[in-house]
N, C-alpha and C positions, 0 to 999 in steps of 0.2 A: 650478314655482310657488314663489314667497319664501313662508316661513310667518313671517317677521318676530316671530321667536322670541327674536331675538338680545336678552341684556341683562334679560330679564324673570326672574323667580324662583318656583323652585320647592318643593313640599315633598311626598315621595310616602313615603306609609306602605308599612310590608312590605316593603322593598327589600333584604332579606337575598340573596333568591334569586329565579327563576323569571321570574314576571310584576312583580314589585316592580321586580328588576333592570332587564331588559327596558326597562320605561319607565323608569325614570331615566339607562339609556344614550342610551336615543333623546332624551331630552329635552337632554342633554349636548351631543349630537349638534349638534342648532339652536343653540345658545349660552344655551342656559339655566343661569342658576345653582342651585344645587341644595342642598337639607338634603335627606336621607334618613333612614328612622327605623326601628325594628324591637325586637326583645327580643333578638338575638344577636350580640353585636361583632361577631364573626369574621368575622360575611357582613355586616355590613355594610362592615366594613372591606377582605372580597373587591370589594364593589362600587366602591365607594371607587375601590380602587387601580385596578383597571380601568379606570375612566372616566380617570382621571388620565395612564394608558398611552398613551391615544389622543391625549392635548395638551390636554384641555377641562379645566379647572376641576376640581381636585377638591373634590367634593362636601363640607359637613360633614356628620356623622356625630350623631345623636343617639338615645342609646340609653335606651329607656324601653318601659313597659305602658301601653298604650290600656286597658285593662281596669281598670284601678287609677279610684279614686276620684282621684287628683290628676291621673292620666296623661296624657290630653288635654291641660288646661290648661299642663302640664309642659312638652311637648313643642310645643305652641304657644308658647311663652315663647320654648323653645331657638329655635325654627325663626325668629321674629320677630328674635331678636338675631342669629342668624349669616347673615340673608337683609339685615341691613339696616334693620330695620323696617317691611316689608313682605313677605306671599306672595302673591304674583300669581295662581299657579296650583298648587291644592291638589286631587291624588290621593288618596283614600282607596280603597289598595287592601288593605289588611292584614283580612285572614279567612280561615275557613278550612271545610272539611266541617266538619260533626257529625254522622254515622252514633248512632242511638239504638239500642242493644240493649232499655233499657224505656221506652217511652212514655211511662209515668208519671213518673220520673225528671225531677224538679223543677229540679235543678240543673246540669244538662245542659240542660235548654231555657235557662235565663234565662241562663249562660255565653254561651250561642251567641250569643241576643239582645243581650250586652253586645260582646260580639267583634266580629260583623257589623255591626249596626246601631248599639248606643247610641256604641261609640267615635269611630264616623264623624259623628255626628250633634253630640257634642259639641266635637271637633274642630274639625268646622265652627265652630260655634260662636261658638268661641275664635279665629277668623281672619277673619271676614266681615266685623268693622264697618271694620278699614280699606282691605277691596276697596272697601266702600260709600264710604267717604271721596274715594277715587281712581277713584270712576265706571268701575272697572275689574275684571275677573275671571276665573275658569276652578274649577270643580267638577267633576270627575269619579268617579263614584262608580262601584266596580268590586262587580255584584250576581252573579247566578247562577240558575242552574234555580229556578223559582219551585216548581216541580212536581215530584216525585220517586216513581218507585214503593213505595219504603219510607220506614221514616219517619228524616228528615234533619233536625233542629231547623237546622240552617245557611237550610233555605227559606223557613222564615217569616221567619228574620229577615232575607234576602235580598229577601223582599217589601215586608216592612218599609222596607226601602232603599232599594227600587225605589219605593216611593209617594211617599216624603218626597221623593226628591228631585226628581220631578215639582210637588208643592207648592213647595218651595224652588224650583222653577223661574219659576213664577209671579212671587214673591215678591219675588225678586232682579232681575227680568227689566229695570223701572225705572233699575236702581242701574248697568246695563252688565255686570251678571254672567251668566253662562253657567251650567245646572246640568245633566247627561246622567249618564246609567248604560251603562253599557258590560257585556254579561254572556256569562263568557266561555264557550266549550264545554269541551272537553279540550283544553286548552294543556299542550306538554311539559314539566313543573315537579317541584320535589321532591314534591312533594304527591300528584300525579297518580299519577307511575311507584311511588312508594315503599307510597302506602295506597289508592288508588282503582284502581288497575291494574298489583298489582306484578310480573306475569310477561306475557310476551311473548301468549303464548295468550289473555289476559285482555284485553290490546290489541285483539289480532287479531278478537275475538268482540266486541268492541263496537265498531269500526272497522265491519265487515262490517253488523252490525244497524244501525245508526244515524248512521254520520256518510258520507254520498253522495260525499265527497272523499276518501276512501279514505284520510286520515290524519289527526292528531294536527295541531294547530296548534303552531306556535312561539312564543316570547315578543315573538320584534318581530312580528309579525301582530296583537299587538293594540296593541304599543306606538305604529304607526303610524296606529292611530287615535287615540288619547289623542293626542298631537302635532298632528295637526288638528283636533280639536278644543278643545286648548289653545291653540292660535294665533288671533292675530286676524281670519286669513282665515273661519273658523267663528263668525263673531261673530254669525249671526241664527239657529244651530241649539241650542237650549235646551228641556229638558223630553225628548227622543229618552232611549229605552234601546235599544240597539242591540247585538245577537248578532255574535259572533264566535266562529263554531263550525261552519264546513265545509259549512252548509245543516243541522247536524245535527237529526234527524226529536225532536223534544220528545215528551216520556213523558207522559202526564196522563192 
């Protein structure tokens, strides 16, 4: 299958490492041009060089907080000037857990909420009116467990992102834009191995309970969805949130 990818442009948040990386390889991969963005040179500049290794385009590089009051906007500028004047197709995958030690703790939930949901929200924002110009588009929004045994302030505001962009789905539907959430299981990432499951045993026992595939996902297992449904072949599937996580058995 051609995903007639070649020539179109991209912009994917969090691309330091993990599932950031991931998609923006694969997206290389098709002939996508690329800004990547994050708060750590270093891995972005690991990404970077990477994709460059292979013959694709190296990516620009824009280093900025989603979280900051100018941040989105910032880094919509950057991403507009080094794509061209247009992003075709915008990734918002930059978040992260929030594990709550107090529930009460104010500023730990409204962090999470700006982290997860508002950076993504305004981001969009800041790139949509000239999909809408060019009757053209791709939104992928990367959510997560709505549901948690304990308490995670990352799920509401993962819900939060799950909703909107079912509304934004609606909304854009008119204009030729595409809006989906993609939510992922245990993908192997820094994130995962380092604070969600730092030792082997830790693996092993949630592997066993809960995910029926008997392993850990990889970063291109979900990159290769992001890619068709960035492609124009996926042009009538919008509003979808769709799991990538082994069959894994959900906690609620």
């Amino acid at each position: 299958m051609k995903l007639q990818l070649e020539g179109r442009t991209a912009l994917v948040t969090g691309a330091t490492s993990g599932i950031g990386r991931g998609i923006a390889e694969a997206l290389a991969t098709e002939g996508v041009k690329l800004a990547i963005a994050g708060r750590r040179e270093a891995g972005l500049a690991e990404t970077a060089d990477g994709i460059a290794a292979t013959g694709a385009t190296r990516p620009a590089i824009i280093l900025g907080d989603l979280t900051t009051s100018d941040g989105p906007q910032d880094i919509a500028t950057a991403a507009l000037k080094a794509l061209g004047g247009r992003v075709d197709i915008l990734v918002n995958n930059a978040g992260a857990s929030r594990p709550l030690a107090d529930p009460a703790d104010d500023a730990a939930w409204e962090e999470a909420l700006a982290f997860n949901f508002a950076a993504a929200r305004r981001l969009t924002n800041a790139l949509v009116e000239p999909m809408r110009t060019a009757k053209w588009g791709r939104i992928i929004n990367l959510t997560g467990a709505l549901v948690a045994p304990s308490w995670n302030a990352s799920g509401a505001a993962k819900s939060a992102l799950h909703s909107w962009s079912r509304t934004l789905a609606i909304q854009l539907a008119p204009h030729g834009i595409t809006v989906n959430a993609i939510a992922p299981g245990r993908i192997n990432s820094e994130q995962i191995r380092n604070n969600l499951h730092p030792t082997d045993a830790s693996r092993e026992a949630f592997i066993k309970q809960y995910i029926p595939m008997g392993h850990f996902g990889e970063p291109e297992d979900l990159a290769a969805l992001v890619v068709f449904l960035a492609s124009p072949v996926a042009r009538y599937i919008s509003g979808a949130a769709i799991p990538v996580d082994g069959a894994m058995i959900r906690i609620s």
